[in-house]
C-alpha distance (Angstrom), angle and dihedral (degrees) to the residues before:
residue distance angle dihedral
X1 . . .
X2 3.86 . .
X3 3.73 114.3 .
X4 3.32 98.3 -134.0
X5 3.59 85.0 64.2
X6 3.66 91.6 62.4
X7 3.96 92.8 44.5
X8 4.00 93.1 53.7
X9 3.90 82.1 50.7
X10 4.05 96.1 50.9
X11 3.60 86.0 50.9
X12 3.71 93.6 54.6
X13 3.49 94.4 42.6
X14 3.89 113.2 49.7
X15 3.67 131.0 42.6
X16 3.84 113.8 -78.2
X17 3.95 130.8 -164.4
X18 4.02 125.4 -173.2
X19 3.55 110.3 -79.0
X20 4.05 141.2 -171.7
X21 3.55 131.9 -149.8
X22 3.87 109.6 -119.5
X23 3.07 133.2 120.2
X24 4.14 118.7 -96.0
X25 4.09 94.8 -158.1
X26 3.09 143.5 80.1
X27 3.90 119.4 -100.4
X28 3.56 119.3 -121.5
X29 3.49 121.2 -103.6
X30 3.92 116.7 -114.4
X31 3.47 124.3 -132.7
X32 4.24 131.3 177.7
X33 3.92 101.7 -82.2
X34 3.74 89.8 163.8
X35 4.29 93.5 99.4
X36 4.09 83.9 47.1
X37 3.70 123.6 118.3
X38 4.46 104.2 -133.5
X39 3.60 90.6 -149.9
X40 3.89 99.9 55.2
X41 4.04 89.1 38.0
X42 4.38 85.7 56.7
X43 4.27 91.1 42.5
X44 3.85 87.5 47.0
X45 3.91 96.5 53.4
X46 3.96 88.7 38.4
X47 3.74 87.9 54.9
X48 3.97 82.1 39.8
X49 3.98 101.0 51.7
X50 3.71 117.1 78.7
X51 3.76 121.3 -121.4
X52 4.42 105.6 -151.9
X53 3.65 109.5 32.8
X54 4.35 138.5 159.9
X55 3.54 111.7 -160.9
X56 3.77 134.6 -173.2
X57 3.62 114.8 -142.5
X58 3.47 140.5 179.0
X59 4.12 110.1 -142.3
X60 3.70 134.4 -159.2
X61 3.34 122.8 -167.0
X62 4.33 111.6 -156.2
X63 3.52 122.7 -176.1
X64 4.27 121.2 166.7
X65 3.50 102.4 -36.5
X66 4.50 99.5 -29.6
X67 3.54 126.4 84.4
X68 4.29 135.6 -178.3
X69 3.83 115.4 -174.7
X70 4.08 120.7 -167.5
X71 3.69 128.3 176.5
X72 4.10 123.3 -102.9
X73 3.26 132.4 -172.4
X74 4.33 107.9 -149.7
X75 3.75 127.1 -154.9
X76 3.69 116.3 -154.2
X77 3.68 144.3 -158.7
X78 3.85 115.2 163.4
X79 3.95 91.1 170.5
X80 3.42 98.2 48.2
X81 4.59 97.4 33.2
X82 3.91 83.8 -126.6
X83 3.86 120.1 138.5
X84 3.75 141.6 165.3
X85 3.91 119.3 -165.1
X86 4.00 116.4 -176.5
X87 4.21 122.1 172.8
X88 3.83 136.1 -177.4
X89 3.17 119.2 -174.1
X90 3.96 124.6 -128.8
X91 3.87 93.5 -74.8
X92 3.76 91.4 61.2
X93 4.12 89.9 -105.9
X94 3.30 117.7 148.9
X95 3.28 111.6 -119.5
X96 4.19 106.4 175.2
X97 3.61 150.5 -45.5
X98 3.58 121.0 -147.4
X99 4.03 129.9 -176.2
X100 3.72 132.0 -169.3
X101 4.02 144.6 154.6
X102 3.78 124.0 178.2
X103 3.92 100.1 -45.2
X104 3.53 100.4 60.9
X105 4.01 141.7 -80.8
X106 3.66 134.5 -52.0
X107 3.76 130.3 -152.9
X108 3.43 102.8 -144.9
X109 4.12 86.6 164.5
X110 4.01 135.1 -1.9
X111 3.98 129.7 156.3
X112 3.84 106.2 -99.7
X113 3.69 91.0 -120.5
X114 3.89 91.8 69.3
X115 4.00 84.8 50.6
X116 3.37 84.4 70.2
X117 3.59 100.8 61.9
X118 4.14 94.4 53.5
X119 3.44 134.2 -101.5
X120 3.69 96.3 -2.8
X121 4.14 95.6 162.1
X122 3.63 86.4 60.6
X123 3.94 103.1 49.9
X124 4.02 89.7 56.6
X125 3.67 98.5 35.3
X126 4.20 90.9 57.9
X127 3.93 83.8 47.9
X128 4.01 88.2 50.9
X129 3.58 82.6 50.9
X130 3.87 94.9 52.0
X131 3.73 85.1 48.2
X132 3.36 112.0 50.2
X133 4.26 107.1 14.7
X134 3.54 127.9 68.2
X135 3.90 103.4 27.2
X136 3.48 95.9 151.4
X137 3.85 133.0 63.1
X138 3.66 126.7 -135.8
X139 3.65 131.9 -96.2
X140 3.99 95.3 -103.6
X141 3.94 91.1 46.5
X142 3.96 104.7 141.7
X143 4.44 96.5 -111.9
X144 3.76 121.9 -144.7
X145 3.49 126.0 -169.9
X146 3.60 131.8 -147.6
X147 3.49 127.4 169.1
X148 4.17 95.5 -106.5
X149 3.66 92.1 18.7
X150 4.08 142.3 60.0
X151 3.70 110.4 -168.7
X152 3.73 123.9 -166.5
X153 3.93 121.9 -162.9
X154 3.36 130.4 -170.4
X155 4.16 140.8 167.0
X156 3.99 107.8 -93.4
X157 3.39 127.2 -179.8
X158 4.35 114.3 -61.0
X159 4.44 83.7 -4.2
X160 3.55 135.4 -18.4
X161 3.45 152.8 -44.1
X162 4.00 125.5 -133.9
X163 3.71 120.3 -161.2
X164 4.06 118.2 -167.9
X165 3.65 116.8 -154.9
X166 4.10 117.9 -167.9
X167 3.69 154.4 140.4
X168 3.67 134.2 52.1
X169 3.79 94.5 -51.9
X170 3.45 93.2 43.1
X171 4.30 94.3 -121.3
X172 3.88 127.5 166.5
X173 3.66 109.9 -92.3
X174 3.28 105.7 -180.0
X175 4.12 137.0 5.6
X176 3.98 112.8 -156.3
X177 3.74 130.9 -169.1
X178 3.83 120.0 -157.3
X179 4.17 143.3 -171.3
X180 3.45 120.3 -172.2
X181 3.56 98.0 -11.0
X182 3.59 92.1 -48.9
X183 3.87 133.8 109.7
X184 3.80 115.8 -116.1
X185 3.48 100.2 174.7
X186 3.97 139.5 -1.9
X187 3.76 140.3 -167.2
X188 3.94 123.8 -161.8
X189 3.95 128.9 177.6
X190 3.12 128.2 -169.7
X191 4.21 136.0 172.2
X192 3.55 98.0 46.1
X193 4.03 120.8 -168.9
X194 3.84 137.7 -171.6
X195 3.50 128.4 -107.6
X196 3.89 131.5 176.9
X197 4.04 70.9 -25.1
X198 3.68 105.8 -62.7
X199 3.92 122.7 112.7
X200 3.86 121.8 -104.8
X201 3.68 126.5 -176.8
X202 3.33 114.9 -133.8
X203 3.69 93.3 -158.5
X204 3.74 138.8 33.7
X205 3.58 133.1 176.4
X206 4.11 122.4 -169.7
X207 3.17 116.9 -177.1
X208 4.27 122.6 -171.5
X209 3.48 98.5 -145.1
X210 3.59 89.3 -178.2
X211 3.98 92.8 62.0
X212 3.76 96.7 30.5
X213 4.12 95.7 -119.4
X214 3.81 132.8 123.0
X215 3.54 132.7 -157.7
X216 3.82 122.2 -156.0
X217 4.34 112.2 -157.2
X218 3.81 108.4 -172.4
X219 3.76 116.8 -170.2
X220 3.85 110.4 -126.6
X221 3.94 101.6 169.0
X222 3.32 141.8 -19.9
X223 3.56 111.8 -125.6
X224 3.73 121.3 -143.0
């Protein structure tokens, strides 16, 4: 199964408009991190970042010039690596329901049309993954500090992972995977909001640079 297989399918499959690629947030605004200790800025957003969550989302899907967006409601549980992802699409049609933890992803529902394309449960539930799981780096990242930016790298699986810490509450702004000195895949969020005390983003923008698609997640509500 090649995921651009299954992105060439989405685009035949659902209703597309004309689309652009910038960015619908707000950036967020730097401040001097360059006195701050990394340590206490990770501990703070850990304490920060909620564990058990259900989100309602709004989702766009962009790839080349094309884009379809759908609404999802997400399940998820970042102590236990448990998720469940379901979407509809802006008929009301459902349109699939995924779950997974740390063994994998099951399709517990997905429009036969997507079947078609391959192993389309498993494409969105590693980007779910990349989303929502491993937001924090480990204690022996390598640190780097830059005056409006901490940056935290660390050995993940065939390269690296990059973690960017910024802004006045010191949050993670973006999470970057690279091979060979190049960036696979990366994950930014922006806008975030309290809730019961915990940080939410309300926006975040992956984009596969390997396979050439972006996905858009905007935070409609936080469900209790």
């Amino acid at each position: 199964m090649k995921v651009r297989d299954l992105t060439t399918g989405l685009l035949i499959i659902l209703l597309f408009i004309a689309g652009c690629t910038s960015i619908p947030f707000h950036e967020t605004t730097l401040v001097p991190l360059d006195k701050a200790d990394p340590p206490a800025i990770v501990e703070r957003f850990r304490t920060d970042s909620p564990e058990e969550f259900q989100l309602l989302n709004t989702i766009v899907f962009e790839y080349r010039w094309r884009k379809f967006s759908a609404l999802g409601v997400a399940a998820v549980n970042t102590k236990e690596r448990t998720f469940t992802l379901a979407c509809i699409n802006q008929l009301g049609v459902n349109l699939f329901e995924l779950t997974g933890n740390k063994d994998g992803v099951t399709t517990v529902f997905v429009m036969p049309e997507f079947t078609k394309q391959g192993d389309f449960g498993a494409a969105v539930g590693e980007d779910i993954k990349r989303i929502y799981f491993d937001l924090l780096p480990s204690s022996d990242a390598k640190i780097e500090r830059q005056k409006y930016r901490i940056i935290f790298r660390q050995g993940f699986g065939s390269g690296f992972m990059e973690y960017v810490f910024a802004g006045a509450e010191g949050t993670l702004l973006e999470k970057n995977y690279y091979e060979d000195g190049v960036a696979v895949w990366t994950v930014s969020y922006y806008e975030y909001t309290r809730n019961r005390g915990k940080l939410y983003p309300s926006g975040t923008i992956l984009n596969n640079n390997k396979f050439g698609y972006r996905l858009i997640v905007k935070l409609k509500e936080i469900q209790e």
